[in-house]
C-alpha positions as CSV (number, residue, x, y, z in Angstrom):
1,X,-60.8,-6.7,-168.2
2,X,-63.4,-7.0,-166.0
3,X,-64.0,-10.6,-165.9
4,X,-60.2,-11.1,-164.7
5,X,-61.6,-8.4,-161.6
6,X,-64.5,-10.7,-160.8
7,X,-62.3,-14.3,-161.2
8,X,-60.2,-12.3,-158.4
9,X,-63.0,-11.4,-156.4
10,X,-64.3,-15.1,-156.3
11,X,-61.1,-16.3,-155.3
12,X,-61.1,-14.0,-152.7
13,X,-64.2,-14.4,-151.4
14,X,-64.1,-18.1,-151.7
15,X,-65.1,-18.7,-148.2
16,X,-68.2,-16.4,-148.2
17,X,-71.9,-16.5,-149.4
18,X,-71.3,-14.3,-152.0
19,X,-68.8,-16.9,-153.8
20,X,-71.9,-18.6,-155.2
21,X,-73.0,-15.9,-157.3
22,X,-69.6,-15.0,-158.3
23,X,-69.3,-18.5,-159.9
24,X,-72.7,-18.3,-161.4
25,X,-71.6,-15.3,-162.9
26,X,-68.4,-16.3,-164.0
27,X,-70.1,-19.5,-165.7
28,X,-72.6,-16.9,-167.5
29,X,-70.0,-14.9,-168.7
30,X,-67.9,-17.7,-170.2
31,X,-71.2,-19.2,-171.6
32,X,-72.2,-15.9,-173.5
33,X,-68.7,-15.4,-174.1
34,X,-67.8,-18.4,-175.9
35,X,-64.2,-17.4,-176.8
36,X,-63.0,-17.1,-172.8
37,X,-62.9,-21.3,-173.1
38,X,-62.3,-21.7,-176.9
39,X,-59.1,-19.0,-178.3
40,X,-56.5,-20.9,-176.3
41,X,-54.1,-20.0,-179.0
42,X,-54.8,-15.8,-177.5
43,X,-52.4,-15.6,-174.2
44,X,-54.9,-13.7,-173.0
45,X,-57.3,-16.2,-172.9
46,X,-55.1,-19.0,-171.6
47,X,-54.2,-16.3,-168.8
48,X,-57.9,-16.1,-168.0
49,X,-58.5,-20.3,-168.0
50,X,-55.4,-20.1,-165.5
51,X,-57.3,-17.6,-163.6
52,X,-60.7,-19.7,-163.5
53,X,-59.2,-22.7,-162.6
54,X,-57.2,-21.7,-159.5
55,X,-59.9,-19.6,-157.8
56,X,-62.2,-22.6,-158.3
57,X,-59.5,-24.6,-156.7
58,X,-59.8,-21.8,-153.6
59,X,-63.2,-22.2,-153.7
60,X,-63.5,-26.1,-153.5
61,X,-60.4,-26.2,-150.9
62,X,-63.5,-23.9,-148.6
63,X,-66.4,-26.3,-149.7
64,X,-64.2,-30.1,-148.9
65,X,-63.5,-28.0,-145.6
66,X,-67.2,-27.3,-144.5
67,X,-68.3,-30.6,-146.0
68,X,-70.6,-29.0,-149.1
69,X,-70.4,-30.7,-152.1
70,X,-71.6,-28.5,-155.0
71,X,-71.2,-29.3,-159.1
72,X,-68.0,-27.6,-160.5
73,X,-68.7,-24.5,-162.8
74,X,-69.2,-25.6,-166.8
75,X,-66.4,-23.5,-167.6
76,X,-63.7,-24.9,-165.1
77,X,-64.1,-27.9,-166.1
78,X,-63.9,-26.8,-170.1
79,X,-60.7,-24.9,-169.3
80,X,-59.0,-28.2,-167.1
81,X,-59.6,-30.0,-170.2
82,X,-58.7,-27.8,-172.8
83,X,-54.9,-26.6,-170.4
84,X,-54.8,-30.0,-168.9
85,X,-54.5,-28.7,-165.2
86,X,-54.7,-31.3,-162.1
87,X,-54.0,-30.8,-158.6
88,X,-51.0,-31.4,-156.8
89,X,-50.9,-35.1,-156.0
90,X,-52.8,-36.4,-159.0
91,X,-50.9,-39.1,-160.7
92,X,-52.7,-37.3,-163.9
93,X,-50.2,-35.4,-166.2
94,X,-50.4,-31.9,-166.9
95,X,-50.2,-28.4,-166.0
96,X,-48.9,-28.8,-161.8
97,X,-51.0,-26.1,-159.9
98,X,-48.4,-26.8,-156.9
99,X,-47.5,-23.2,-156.2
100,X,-48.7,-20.0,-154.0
101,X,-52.2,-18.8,-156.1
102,X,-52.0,-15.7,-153.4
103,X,-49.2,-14.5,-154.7
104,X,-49.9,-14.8,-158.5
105,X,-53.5,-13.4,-157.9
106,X,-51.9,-10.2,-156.0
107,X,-52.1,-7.9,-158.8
108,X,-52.5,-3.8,-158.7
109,X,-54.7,-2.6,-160.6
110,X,-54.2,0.7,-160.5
111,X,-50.8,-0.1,-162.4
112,X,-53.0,-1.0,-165.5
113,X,-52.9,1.0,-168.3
114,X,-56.9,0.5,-169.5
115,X,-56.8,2.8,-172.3
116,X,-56.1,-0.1,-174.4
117,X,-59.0,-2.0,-173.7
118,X,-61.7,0.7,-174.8
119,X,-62.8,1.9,-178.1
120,X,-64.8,4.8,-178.4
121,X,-65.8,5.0,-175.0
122,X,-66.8,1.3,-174.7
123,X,-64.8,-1.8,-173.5
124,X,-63.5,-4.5,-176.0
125,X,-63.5,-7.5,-174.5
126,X,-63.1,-9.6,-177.2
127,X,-63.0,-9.1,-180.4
C-alpha cells in the first residue's frame, strides 16, 4: 500500500523540510479516503492508525526540539481517539506507545508480495 510507504517516509524524514508536505499529504489522503480513520474493525486499518500516530509522534519529538509549534494533522488526532493512544508518561489510559518505533517501522519491502493488492492492473486500496 502506498500510503503505509509515505507514513514511513514521513517518519523518516521527520526532521526535514520535506516532513510538511508529507503530513499534508497524509491528512489529504485520510480525508479523501475516509475509511483509513473509520474500518477500525479491518487490521489493516488499525495497522495503518498505529502507523500515523507514531510517525507523528517522530515528527513532533523534531518540532518541541527546534521550538516550532504547528497544529497536529486531522487524521492523527481522529486515529488517537478512535485506538486511544497517549504517550509514555501520560497518566491517560490507553494504548502505551513506550517502545522502539525504529524498529517496528524497519520493514523490507521488497519481501512484499504486491500481487495481492492489484486488480486488473490497478491498485485496491480499499474496497
Amino acid at each position: 500500500m502506498l500510503v503505509v510507504y509515505i507514513i514511513i517516509e514521513a517518519q523518516q524524514r521527520a526532521s526535514t523540510p520535506e516532513a510538511a508536505d508529507l503530513w499534508d499529504l497524509i491528512d489529504r489522503i485520510c480525508s479523501v479516503h475516509p475509511k483509513l480513520t473509520t474500518a477500525l474493525e479491518r487490521p489493516d486499518i488499525v495497522a495503518i492508525g498505529r502507523l500515523i500516530v507514531l510517525a507523528w509522534y517522530q515528527r513532533q519529538e523534531y518540532l518541541e526540539e527546534v521550538n516550532e509549534a504547528i497544529d497536529k494533522p486531522k487524521c492523527v488526532v481522529t486515529m488517537e481517539e478512535k485506538l486511544c493512544f497517549y504517550l509514555p508518561g501520560s497518566t491517560a489510559s490507553g494504548t502505551d506507545l513506550d517502545w522502539n518505533v525504529d524498529e517496528f517501522l524497519d520493514l523490507d519491502f521488497d519481501m512484499i508480495n504486491w500481487t495481492s493488492w492489484e486488480k486488473d492492473g490497478y491498485t485496491q486500496v480499499l474496497n
